[in-house]
Structures are given as structure tokens and as C-alpha cells.
C-alpha positions, 0 to 999 in steps of 0.5 A, a space after each residue: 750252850 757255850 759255857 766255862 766253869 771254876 771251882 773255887 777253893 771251898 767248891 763252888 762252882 761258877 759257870 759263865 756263859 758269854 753273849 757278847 751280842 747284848 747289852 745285859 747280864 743275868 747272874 743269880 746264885 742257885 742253892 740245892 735246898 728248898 721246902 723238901 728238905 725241912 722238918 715239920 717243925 720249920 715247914 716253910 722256913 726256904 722261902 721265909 729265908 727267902 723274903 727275909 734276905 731282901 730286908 737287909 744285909 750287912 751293907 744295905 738295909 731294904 730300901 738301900 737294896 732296891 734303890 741300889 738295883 733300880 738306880 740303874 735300871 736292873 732288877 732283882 728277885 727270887 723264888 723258892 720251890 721244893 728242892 731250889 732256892 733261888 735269888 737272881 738279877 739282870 743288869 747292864 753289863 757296866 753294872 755286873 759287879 753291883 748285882 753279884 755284890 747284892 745277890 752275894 750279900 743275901 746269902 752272906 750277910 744277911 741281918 735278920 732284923 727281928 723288927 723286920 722279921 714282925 713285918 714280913 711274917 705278916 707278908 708271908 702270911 698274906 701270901 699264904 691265905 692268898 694262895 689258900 683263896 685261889 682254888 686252883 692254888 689251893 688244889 695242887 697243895 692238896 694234891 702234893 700232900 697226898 701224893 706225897 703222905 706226911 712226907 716234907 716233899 708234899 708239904 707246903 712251899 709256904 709253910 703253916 701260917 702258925 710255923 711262920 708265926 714261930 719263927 726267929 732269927 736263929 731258926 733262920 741263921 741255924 737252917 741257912 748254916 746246916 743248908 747253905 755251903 758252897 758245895 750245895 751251891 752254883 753262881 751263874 752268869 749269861 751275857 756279856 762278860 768276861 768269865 776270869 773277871 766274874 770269878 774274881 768277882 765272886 771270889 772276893 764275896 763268896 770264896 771264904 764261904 761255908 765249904 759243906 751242909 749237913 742237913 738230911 734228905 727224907 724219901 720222896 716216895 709216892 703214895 697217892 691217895 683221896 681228898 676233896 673240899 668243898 667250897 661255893 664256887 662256881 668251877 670244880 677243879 681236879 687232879 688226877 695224878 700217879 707215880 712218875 720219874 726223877 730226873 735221872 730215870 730213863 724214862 725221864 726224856 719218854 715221859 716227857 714227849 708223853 705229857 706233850 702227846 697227852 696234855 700238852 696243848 691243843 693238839 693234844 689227846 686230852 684237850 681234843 676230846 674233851 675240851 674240843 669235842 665235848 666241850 666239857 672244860 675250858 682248861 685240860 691239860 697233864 705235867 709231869 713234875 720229876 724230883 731228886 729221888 721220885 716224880 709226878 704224872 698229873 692231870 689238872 682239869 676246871 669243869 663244873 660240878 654237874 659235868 663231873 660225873 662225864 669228865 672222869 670216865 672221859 679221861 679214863 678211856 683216854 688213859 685206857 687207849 694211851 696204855 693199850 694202842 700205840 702213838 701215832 707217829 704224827 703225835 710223836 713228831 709233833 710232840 718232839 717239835 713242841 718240846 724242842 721248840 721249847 727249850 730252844 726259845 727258852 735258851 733265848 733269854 739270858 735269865 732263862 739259861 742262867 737259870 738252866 745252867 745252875 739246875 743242870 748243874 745241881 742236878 747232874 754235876 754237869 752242863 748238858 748240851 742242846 744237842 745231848 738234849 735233842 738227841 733224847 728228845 729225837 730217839 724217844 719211840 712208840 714204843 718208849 711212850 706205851 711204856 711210860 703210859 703203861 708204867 705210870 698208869 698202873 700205879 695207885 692214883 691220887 685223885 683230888 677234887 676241889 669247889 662244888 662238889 654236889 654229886 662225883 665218881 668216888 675214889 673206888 669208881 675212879 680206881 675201877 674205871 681205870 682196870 685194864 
């Protein structure tokens, strides 16, 4: 990724990168704040912000927002996870000013309209009894909390619909001042453009902005544990997960290669054997989620409540051979070229490596390279994998069930069944 980088005076980083082939630019505005770090008291105000900041700002009310963007034909949204925030456009090049005129304004000048605020909690709260009937939603809320035990990175994205309820302009202009500052902060663009005129661009809206936050991150520690729900549905969902790796861990680039030999498609361990063999499933599949300061291994699987009982043992031998034997090397070249396929295809899209950029940038203070990012891929070995199998499979499991739950191994069979 051919890149340029400014500072601002205040220290906020603006990185370009130029594709003077296309007609577009993406650019958005990535902040290093997210549900992980709230208190309990404010759970799910990240995203709240979010929502709230399309309602108006000092130029433009909401439907001035979205007649503004889509009068030429550009799009904007943003999205809220456990450590980003993130509000982002995509735009004809001639229209580039607009965009960072708009997105600037979210985190600048937004009004927090009380008569708006009545509204979008009612969205909000939508939303979450949205994500609360969709079971395979609702799981991995379940999950996270345990993983994670009474800690803000288990929490909710969305927060409790009572804390929603609670919340007041103040609360919001009082998180966006202790969270959001430009050295907690990136603005990025790809496509076509002139860096020195973006950043001059930027700089007119944003170089006077808070310099610095103050607010505490909370540990990130694994902790796993048990929970199941019951409901009348038809599927039952489960996630098994361990302990696995933040971003700067040596074992991040190993664990990776590892999910893509283990879950990661349908040439993989756990959907040949279960899905394809015994037919046990219609979805299989393992992720590994890394952190600031800690990580998650998961595997997700939907069967149904009489299967159950077959599906855990199943994955715990495949767990037990992935510990105790080697990788075949044909797994591990092919587990490599998915990856690095991936990214590749990924870097395609303007949006997509806007967005790389910034979270590399957060994350690691820098820019990695494609090629810094093959040669890890490349020089993960066997070895690497059965360290990694060995090391997050002897953690303590957290072991999630939710649907029909008539009979199921309990959680001291599952912890026995995965002794080696």
C-alpha cells in the first residue's frame, strides 16, 4: 500500500493513498474508542454517539446530511465495534471536500438534539431486541460475556436498553470529550486525490481539535466459563471458545494460518468431519478475535438439539489431534493462500484499505506493508501451528449453548472430553 502520512499540529495523523486509476475516493475518520472502553454505567453509549451524530450537526440538520450525500450520488455510514468507531464516506473524486466536510462534522460539531435523542433511542432499542431475537446474535453477546466475566470488553456493543434509556446529551458530550482527541484518532483516504490538498482540507475542520483523551482502559482478561438458554427454536447454536492473542503477540500471524486450517472453509478440519462426513450441521466454522491486550479462539456451530450430544465429542477429538499431530503441509500451503488471497482481495476495494490503513494504524503506530504481511503469513511452520493449537487449547473453556436444549454434554463432560 503506497501511503503518505501528516501530523497535524494537535497530532492527528492523516494518511492517503493515491489510486489515480478511479473515479472515487473512500475517506473516513477512525477513532480508538469503542464499548471496551465504557463504564458500566454508560454501556453502549460508542454506538449511541454513533447513531446520534447522523441527527444533526452545526451545518446541517439530518435530512440536510443525507440530501447533501446523496445529491451526488455518495454514501455515508458508520459502524461501532469493542475498540473502533468508525464514520466513513465514499464519493466521486470532484466531491472529495464534501464528504470530509460531513464526516468532520460528526465528530466536531454535532448537536445532540434532545427531541432527536427521544427518537433514535427508540431505534437504538429496536435494534437491540433485534439483535436479542436473532439467536445466532444473541449467542455471541452470551459468549463474550462470559469469556470475558464482568469485564467492559464482554459487554454489549449495544448496550442494555435501560442505560439507552438513561441517556442525555451531556452524557454523550461528556464521553466524545474524555474519548475522542486527535491523538486517539486517524483520517484516512484512498483514490483519487492529491495528499497536500486533503490535508489541507482536513486541516481547515479538524487541526484545532482536542489534542488528547483521558479516559481508562479496563483489562482484557480471559476468564471462560458456562451459559446456555433455552428457547423453542428449532436449531441450537454453540460456541465453544479459549483464550487466544492480542494483535501484538507472536502468535498472532500462527493463529491465524491455524483458524483457516481448523474452521476456516470447506477444506477445512472441522467442516470436513462434521458437516461433509457426518453431516452433523449445516454451518461450522472457528475465528479468532485479537484485542488490545488479550484474544479469543472460538468455534461456532448450529445443529439441532437431539445431535448435540455427537457434535461435542466430535470436536473434541478434533481438537485433540490438532494438539498431539502435526499439520499436513498440504493444509498449511493451502491455509496461507486463503489468507493471502484474502487480503489481497480485500486491498482491491478503496473502502476496505481506507479502513486497513486506519486500524493499522491504531493499532501499531505504523502502516504495514503487504509484503511485511506475506512474509508472516509465509514463515508460519507446523511447528507454529501445534504451538498455537497447543497453547489455546489448554486454556479454560468458555462453552455457550443456545435454542432447544432437551439433553447436552454438560460443561464438566466438555472440560473432560478435552484432557490429553
Amino acid at each position: 500500500m503506497k501511503h503518505q502520512i501528516t501530523t497535524l499540529k494537535n497530532g492527528l495523523k492523516i494518511i492517503t493513498s493515491p489510486r489515480p486509476e478511479i473515479e472515487t475516493v473512500s475517506l473516513g475518520i477512525w477513532v480508538n474508542t469503542g464499548s471496551a472502553y465504557e463504564t458500566m454505567d454508560v454501556n453502549g453509549v460508542s454506538h449511541f454517539v454513533e447513531h446520534m451524530v447522523f441527527k444533526g450537526t452545526q451545518k446541517r440538520n439530518a435530512l440536510q446530511i443525507s440530501e447533501d450525500i446523496e445529491n451526488v450520488g455518495g454514501h455515508t455510514n458508520a459502524y461501532t465495534s469493542r475498540e473502533f468507531t468508525a464514520f466513513y464516506a465514499k464519493m466521486l473524486k470532484s466531491d472529495i471536500e464534501l464528504a470530509i466536510d460531513v464526516i468532520a462534522d460528526f465528530v466536531a460539531a454535532p448537536t445532540f438534539d434532545e427531541n432527536e435523542m427521544k427518537k433514535e433511542k427508540e431505534v437504538v432499542i429496536q435494534e437491540i431486541k433485534q439483535s436479542i431475537d436473532t439467536p445466532d446474535d444473541a449467542i455471541f453477546d452470551l459468549f463474550e460475556a462470559d469469556a470475558f466475566k464482568n469485564l467492559p470488553i464482554g459487554r454489549t456493543i449495544l448496550g442494555p436498553e435501560e442505560t439507552v434509556r438513561s441517556f442525555t446529551p451531556d452524557v454523550l458530550r461528556s464521553y466524545m470529550k474524555t474519548h475522542y482527541s486527535a491523538n486517539n484518532m486517524v483520517v484516512t483516504a484512498v483514490g483519487n486525490l492529491e495528499h497536500d490538498t486533503f490535508v489541507k482540507m482536513v486541516e481547515e475542520r479538524l487541526g484545532t481539535y482536542q489534542e488528547k483523551a483521558s479516559f481508562h482502559i479496563e483489562p482484557q482478561d480471559y476468564v471462560g466459563g458456562f451459559t446456555s438458554e433455552n428457547r423453542p427454536i428449532e436449531q441450537t447454536h454453540m460456541l465453544l471458545g479459549f483464550k487466544g492473542f492480542e494483535y501484538k503477540n507472536p502468535l498472532y500471524y500462527p493463529a491465524s494460518v491455524f483458524s483457516a486450517i481448523f474452521g476456516g472453509g470447506m477444506s477445512s478440519r472441522l467442516f470436513q468431519e462434521i458437516r461433509e462426513k457426518r453431516g452433523l450441521v449445516y454451518t461450522v466454522y472457528s475465528f479468532t478475535n485479537s484485542h488490545t491486550s488479550g484474544g479469543l479462539f472460538g468455534i461456532y456451530a448450529g445443529t439441532t438439539a437431539d445431535e448435540l450430544n455427537e457434535l461435542v465429542p466430535v470436536v473434541a477429538d478434533e481438537i485433540k489431534k490438532v494438539v498431539n499431530e502435526k499439520v499436513l503441509s498440504e493444509e498449511l500451503k493451502r491455509a496461507k493462500m486463503q489468507l493471502k488471497a484474502s487480503m489481497l482481495m480485500a486491498l482491491e476495494s478503496s473502502s476496505s484499505t481506507a479502513e486497513v490503513m486506519a486500524r493499522q494504524y491504531l493499532i501499531h503506530g505504523r502502516i504495514i506493508d503487504t509484503d511485511e504481511i506475506t512474509k508472516n503469513i509465509e514463515s508460519v511452520t507446523a511447528d507454529d501451528i501445534q504451538k498455537v493449537a497447543q497453547t489455546i487449547f489448554t486454556t479454560t473453556p468458555t462453552y455457550t449453548l443456545l435454542g432447544n436444549l432437551k439433553n447436552y454434554p454438560s460443561y464438566e463432560k466438555l472440560k473432560n472430553l478435552l484432557k490429553f
